[in-house]
LUMMIKE-698917 format. One record per residue (C-alpha): residue in one letter; x, y, z negated. Coordinates in steps of 0.25 Angstrom, whole numbers, plus 2048, in hexadecimal, padded with zeros to 3 digits. Layout:
N
AXYZ/...
% end
This chain:
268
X6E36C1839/X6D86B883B/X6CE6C3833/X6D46CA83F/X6D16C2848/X6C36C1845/X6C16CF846/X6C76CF852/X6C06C5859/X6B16CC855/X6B76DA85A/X6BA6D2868/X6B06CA868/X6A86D0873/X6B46CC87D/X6B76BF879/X6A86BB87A/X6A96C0888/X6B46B788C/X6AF6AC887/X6A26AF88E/X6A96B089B/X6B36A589C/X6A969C895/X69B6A289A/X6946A188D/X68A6AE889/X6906B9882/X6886B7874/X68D6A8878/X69B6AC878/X6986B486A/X6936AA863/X69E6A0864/X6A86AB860/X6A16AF854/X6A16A1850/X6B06A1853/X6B36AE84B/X6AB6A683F/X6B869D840/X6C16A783E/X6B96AE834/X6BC6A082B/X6CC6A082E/X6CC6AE828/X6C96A681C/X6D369B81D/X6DF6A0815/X6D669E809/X6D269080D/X6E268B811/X6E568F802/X6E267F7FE/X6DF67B7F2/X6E66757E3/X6E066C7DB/X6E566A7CD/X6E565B7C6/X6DE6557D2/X6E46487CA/X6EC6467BE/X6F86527BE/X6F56527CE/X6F265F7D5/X6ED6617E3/X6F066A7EE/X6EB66D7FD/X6F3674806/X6EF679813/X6FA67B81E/X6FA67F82D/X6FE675838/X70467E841/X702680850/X6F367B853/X6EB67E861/X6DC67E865/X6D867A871/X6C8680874/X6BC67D87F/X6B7687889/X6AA687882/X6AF690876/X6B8697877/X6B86A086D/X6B3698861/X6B968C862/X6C8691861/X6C369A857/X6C068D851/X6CD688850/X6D969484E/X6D369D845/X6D469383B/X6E168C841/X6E869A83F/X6E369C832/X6E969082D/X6F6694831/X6F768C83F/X6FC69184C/X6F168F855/X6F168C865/X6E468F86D/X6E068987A/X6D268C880/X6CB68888D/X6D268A895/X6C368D89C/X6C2699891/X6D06A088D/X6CB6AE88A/X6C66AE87D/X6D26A6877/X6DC6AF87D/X6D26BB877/X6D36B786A/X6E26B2869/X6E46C286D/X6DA6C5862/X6E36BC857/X6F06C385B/X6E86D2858/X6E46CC84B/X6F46CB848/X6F36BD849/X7056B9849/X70A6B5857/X7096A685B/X6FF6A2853/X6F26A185D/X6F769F86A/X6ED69C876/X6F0693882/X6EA69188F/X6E9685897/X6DF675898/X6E5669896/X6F466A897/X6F467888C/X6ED66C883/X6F5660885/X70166B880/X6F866C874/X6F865F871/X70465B875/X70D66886E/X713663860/X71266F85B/X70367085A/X6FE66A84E/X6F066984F/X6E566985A/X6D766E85C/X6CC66C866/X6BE66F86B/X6BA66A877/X6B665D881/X6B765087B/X6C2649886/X6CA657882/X6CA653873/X6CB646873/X6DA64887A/X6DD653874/X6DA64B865/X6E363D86A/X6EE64786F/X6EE650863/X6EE64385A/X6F863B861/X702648860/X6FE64A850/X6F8655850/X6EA659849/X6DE65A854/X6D165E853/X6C965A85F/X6BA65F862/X6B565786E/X6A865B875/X69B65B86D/X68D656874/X68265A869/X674656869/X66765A862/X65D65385D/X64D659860/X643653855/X635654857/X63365D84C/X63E667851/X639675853/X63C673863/X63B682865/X64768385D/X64D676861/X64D67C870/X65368886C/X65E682867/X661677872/X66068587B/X66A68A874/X67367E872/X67267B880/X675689887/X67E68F87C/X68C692881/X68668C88F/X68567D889/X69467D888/X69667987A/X69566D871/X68767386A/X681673879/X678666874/X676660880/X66C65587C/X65F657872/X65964A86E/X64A64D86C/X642643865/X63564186B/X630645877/X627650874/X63465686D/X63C65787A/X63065C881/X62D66787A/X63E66A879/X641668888/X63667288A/X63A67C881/X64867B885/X64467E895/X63F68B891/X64A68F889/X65568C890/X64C69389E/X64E69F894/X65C69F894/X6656A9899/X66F6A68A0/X67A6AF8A7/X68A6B28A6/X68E6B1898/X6946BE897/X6846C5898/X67E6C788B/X6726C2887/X6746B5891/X6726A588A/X67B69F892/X6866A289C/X68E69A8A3/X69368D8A2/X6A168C8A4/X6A66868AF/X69F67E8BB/X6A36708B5/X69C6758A8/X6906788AF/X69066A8B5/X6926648AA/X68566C8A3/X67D6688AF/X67F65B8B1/
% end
């Protein structure tokens, strides 16, 4: 199934790109990339059978053998940021589903498409009924999540308020919880750094995916003045280079931000 799967979500590829690109506004090749990097994910749970086959070890001590066995939990949900949404699900079930769990999906509720895509793509793949289900909804559909004894296990990506309650209400029901809060990364610029180099990659950071992801790297340290000189100046030429237009064009890099209160919060 998940070979499938995989072959599935390259032949469609094209679509789903285009609805991330038009619920979210990244670019098109923007859009390709973070599927690719999803599809890399399921490539690994096509292999999994042969990892959950543990392992023996015989006379770890005196007349004493050793075993591990790997088990499924059951009924496990992820719960996935606007910013990705492809990759980050694809993160989560391919290898939830391979290690025999039933798996519950619920995406942004600002970018639904590609999840509901790809859960159609899983039942084509022969995937049995009931064990990938997708549902809509903010805060209330995950509070249910949280709340709902029958789900074993939680994962998350997104702001760090969101994972921080998600983690204490998880804990507190007994369930296992993985919470990834927001990221805020930063580069340092030595003064022997090949700045040319340096710009282009603070370029890319900066405007990939319009800025919105954890990778944006907001804040360069530049030791020594003449450092951040020569950077700020190469990266005003750069970034008056860039094109920018709806994310759906080709050849664009950057489309839109999402919404207006991500737009404000880019600004100010």
């Amino acid at each position: 199934v998940m070979y499938r799967f995989k072959t599935l979500l390259e032949r469609d590829a094209d679509e789903i790109c285009a609805l991330v690109s038009e619920e979210h506004g990244k670019v098109l090749e923007d859009a390709m990339g973070e599927l690719k990097r999803g599809i890399e994910n399921v490539e690994y749970a096509c292999g999994a059978p042969e990892l959950l086959k543990g392992e023996y070890s015989h006379n770890a001590g005196p007349g004493i053998d050793t075993w591990s066995n790997h088990q499924p939990l059951g009924v496990v949900a992820g719960i996935t940021p606007f910013n990705f949404p492809a990759m980050v699900p694809l993160w989560m079930y391919p290898m939830a589903l391979a290690c025999g769990n039933a798996f519950i999906l619920k995406p942004s509720e600002q970018t639904p498409s590609a999840a509901v895509k790809m859960a159609e793509l899983l039942d084509e793949a022969g995937l049995p009924k009931g064990l990938f289900s997708v549902i809509h909804g903010d805060r209330e559909a995950v509070d249910a999540l949280i709340e709902a004894p029958e789900v074993r296990a939680l994962s998350f990506v997104g702001s760090t308020p969101v994972a921080r309650k998600i983690y204490e209400g998880g804990t507190q029901q007994g369930k296992r919880v993985q919470a990834l809060g927001g990221a805020k990364n930063h580069a340092v610029v030595l003064p022997d750094a090949d700045l040319d180099n340096a710009a282009s990659t603070l370029i890319g950071a900066a405007f990939g995916s319009a800025g919105e992801r954890c990778m944006a790297i907001s804040v360069a340290v530049c030791v020594g003045d003449a450092t951040a000189d020569a950077l700020v100046e190469r990266l005003a030429v750069q970034a008056r280079e860039l094109k920018i237009g709806p994310g759906t064009e080709k050849g664009l890099d950057m489309g839109a931000l999402i919404n207006e209160g991500q737009r404000g919060k880019v600004a100010d």
